[in-house]
N, C-alpha and C positions, 0 to 999 in steps of 0.2 A: 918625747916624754919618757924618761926612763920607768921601767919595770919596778913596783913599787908593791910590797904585800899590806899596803894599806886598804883598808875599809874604805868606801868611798859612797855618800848619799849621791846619787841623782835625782836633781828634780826634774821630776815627768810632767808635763803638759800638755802632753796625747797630742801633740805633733811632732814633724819632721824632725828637727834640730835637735829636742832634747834627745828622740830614739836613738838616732844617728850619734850620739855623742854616749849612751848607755851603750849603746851596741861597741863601739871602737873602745871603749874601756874594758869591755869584757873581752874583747878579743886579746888586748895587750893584756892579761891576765890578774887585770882588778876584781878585787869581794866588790861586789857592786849591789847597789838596792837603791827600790827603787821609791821617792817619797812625791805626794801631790799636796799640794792646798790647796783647801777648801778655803776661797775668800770671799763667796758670796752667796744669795740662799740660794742661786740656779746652780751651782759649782757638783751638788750630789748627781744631777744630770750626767757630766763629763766621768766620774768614777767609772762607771760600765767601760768606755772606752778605752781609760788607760789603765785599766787591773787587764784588757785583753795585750795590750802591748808589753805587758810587763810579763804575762803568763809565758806570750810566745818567745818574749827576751830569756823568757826562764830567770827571775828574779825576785825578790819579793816585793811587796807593795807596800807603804804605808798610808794611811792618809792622817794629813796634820790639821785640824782645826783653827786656823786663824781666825776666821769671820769677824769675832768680836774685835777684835787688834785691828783687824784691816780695816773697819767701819771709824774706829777711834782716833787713829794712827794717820791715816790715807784720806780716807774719804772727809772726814770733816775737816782736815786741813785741806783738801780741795776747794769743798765749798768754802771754809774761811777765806782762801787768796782771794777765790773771786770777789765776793764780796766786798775785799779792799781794794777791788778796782784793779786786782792783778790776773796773769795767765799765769798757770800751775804747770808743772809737771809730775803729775803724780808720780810715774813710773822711777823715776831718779830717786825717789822718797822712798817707794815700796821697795826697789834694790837694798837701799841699803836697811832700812829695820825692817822688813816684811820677811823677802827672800833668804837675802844675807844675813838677817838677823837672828831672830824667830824662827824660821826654818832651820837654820844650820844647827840652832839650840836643838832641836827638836833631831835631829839628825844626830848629834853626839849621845843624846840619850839614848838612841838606839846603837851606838858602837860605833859609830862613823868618825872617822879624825880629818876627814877631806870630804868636800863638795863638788859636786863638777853639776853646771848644766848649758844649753846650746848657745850659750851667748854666741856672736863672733866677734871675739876679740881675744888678744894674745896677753899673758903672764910673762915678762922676761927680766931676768934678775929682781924679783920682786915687785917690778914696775908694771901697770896697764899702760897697750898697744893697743892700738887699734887694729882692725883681725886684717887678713892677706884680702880678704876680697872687699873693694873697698863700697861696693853697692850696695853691700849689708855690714856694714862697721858700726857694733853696736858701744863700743868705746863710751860714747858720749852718757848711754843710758847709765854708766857704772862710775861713772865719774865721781860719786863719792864716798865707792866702797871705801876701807881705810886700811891703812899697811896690812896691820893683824887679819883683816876677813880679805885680803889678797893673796895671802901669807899659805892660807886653807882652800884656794881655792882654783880647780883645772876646770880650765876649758876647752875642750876636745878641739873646736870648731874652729881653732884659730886660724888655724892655718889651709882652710879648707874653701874653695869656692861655693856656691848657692848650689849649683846646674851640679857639681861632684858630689853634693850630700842628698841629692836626691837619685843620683845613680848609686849610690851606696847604698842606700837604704833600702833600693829595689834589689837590689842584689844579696839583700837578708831576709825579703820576703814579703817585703811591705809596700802593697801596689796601689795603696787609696790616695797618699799625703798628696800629691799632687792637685785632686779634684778639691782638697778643700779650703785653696787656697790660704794666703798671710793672715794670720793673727793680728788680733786690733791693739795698737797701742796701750791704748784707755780700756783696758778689762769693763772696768765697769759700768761704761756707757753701753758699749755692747749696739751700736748703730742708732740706739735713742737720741731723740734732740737733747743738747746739755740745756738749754732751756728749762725744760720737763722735767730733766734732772736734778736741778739744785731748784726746783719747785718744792718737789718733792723732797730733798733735802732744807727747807723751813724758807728760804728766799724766793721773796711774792713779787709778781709784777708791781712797780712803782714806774712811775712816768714820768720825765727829764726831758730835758733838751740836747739837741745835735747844735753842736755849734765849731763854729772857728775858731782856730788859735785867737782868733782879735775879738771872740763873743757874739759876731755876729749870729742868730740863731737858723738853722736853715733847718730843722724838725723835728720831731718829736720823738721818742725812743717808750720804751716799758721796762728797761732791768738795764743799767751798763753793764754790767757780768754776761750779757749776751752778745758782745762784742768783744772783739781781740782785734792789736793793732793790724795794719795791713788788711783788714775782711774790707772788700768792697760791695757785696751783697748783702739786701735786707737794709739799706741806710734811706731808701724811699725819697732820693734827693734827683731829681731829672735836671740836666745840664749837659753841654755839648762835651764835655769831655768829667771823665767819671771820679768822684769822689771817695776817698778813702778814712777809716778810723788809723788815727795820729796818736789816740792818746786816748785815756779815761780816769775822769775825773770825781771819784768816788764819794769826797765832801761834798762837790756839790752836784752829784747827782748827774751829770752831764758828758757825753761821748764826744771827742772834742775829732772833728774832719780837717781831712786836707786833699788837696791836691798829688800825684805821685810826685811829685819832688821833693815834697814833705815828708817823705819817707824815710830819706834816706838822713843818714846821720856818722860821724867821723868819731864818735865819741860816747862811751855808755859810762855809769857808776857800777861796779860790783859790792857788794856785802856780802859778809860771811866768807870771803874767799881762802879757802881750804886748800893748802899745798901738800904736793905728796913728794916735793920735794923741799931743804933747807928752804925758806924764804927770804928770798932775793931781798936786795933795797931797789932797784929796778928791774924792771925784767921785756924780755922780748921774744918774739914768738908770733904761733896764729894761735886765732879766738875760733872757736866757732859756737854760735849762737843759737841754732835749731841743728836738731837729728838731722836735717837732710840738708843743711846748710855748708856751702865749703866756706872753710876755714879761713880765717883771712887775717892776712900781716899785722899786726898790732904790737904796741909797747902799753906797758902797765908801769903806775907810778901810786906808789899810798899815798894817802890824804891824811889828813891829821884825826880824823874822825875815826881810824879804822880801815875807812871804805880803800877801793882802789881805783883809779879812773882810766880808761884804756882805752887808747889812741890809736884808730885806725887808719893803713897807710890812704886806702881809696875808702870811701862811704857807704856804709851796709842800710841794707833793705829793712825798712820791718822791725827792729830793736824793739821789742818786746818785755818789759817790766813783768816781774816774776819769773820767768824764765832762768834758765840755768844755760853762762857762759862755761865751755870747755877750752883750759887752755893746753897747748901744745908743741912740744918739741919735738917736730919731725914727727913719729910716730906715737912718742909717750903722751900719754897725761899727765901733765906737772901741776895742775891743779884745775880747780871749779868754783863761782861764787855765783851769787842770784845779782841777776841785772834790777836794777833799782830805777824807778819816776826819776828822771836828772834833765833840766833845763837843758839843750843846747847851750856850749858855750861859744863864745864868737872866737876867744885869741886862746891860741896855741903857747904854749913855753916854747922858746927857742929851741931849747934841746930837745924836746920833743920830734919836732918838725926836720932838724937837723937828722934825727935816727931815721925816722920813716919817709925821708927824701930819695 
């Protein structure tokens, strides 16, 4: 990273990652400060914590106020996916308007022209990488920052292993991060049932049926939004070999089961799909479909609708509606779109088949 007499906001999240990446910017001799969000009512809890990491950093603190944005923004577009019978990814949302957005606004008004915080993942000519260690390649979460907030933004960590930023960080003074283990994805769950949660956020138990692709009924449910494809626990169905949620079907009320072979699928619909690079007329590449999902060989072809439909060379697990596909060249992100409810089709285009043979 060259030497730069730029201003530079970090966000602090009073763990390992961001320190380690405050710390390594002040050593290369960045103005560094340091800023937190507040995005929930427990959030004034953690301030104690990292105004001490900031004092030892020798830096300043801010704190930014999101809560009302984060509630508006994130959280009830949470609850809305579910509700239409989809799985969310909040965190891919809060990247881009919460962190990247909001924050960085709130970071310029204080003098800042550049961001940095722990991600791991790599900036290289403009382009997002996925970071050098690939057990913690948070690539996927940022998938749809956009040129301009890539443009303003370091990320110390990219090139760093997990097991190297935690001897780093001991070596600056900081002997706890270890005991208090990974960070939760979902902030805002926070080890709650999501049950309980989108209770609480205004969606009641209602009672549906569990059924087959073919309708046959095999139980009874209280909320579809308490299912996600692939969960085999909690479906109350006994049978010599175990039952899975395939699907959910939110018009009518219904979590539709199968068998694991049901699972699998050659073929999802994306919308919305967002390129960070020119947009091909065909394209080809890997998909990867969940944070901790490998990536797997696919061709993408637009549809007339907008959508794009991506053809995978073997059959992935678990295709998940709502979700955010990442796609990829070699290391870059070349683009992201939300996976979409799409029938199984049966016939392949020739050319299709022909690439991914």
């Amino acid at each position: 990273m060259p030497l730069s007499p730029r201003n530079i906001g970090v966000a602090l999240s009073g763990g390992v990652d961001s320190t380690t990446a405050a710390a390594l910017l002040l050593e290369q001799g960045f103005a560094v400060q340091g800023f937190f969000m507040l995005l929930l009512p427990e959030s004034e809890q953690q301030v104690g914590k990292v105004q001490q990491i900031a004092d030892r950093l020798g830096i300043p603190l801010h704190l930014v106020d999101l809560r009302k944005q984060f509630q508006q923004q994130i959280i009830a577009t949470f609850t809305a996916t579910y509700r239409q019978g989809l799985t969310p990814n909040p965190c891919i949302l809060c990247n881009r308007l919460i962190k990247f957005g909001l924050l960085f606004e709130a970071m310029v008004a204080k003098g800042m022209n550049a961001m940095a915080t722990g991600h791991y993942a790599r900036i290289e000519d403009g382009r997002l990488c996925r970071g050098l260690d690939p057990a913690k390649d948070q690539s996927y979460f940022l998938c749809r920052l956009t040129a301009k907030q890539l443009s303003r933004l370091v990320l110390p960590l990219g090139d760093w292993r997990k097991q190297d930023v935690f001897a780093r960080v001991r070596a600056t003074g900081f002997n706890h991060f270890e005991k208090d283990g990974e960070s939760q994805d979902v902030c805002f769950l926070a080890g709650q049932d999501l049950a309980a949660f989108l209770d609480k956020q205004g969606i009641k138990a209602r009672s549906g049926e569990i059924v087959t692709r073919k309708g046959r009924v095999l139980g009874s449910h209280l909320g579809y939004w308490k299912y996600t494809v692939g969960q085999r626990r909690g479906l109350g169905i006994p049978d010599a070999t175990p039952w899975y949620v395939t699907g959910l079907d939110a018009e009518q009320h219904q979590v539709i089961v199968g068998k694991n072979e049901e699972l699998f699928q050659r073929e999802l619909l994306l919308a919305d799909l967002q390129w960070q690079i020119d947009p091909p007329e065909q394209w080809q590449g890997r998909v990867q479909l969940r944070s901790r999902h490998q990536a797997a060989e696919a061709k993408a072809v637009p549809t007339e609708n907008g959508c794009w439909r991506v053809f995978f060379k073997e059959p992935q697990r678990a295709v998940t509606p709502g979700q955010f596909a990442v796609l990829y060249e070699d290391d870059q992100v070349v683009g992201s779109g939300v996976i979409q409810p799409h029938p199984l089709l049966a016939v392949y285009p020739d050319d299709i088949l022909h690439h991914l043979s």
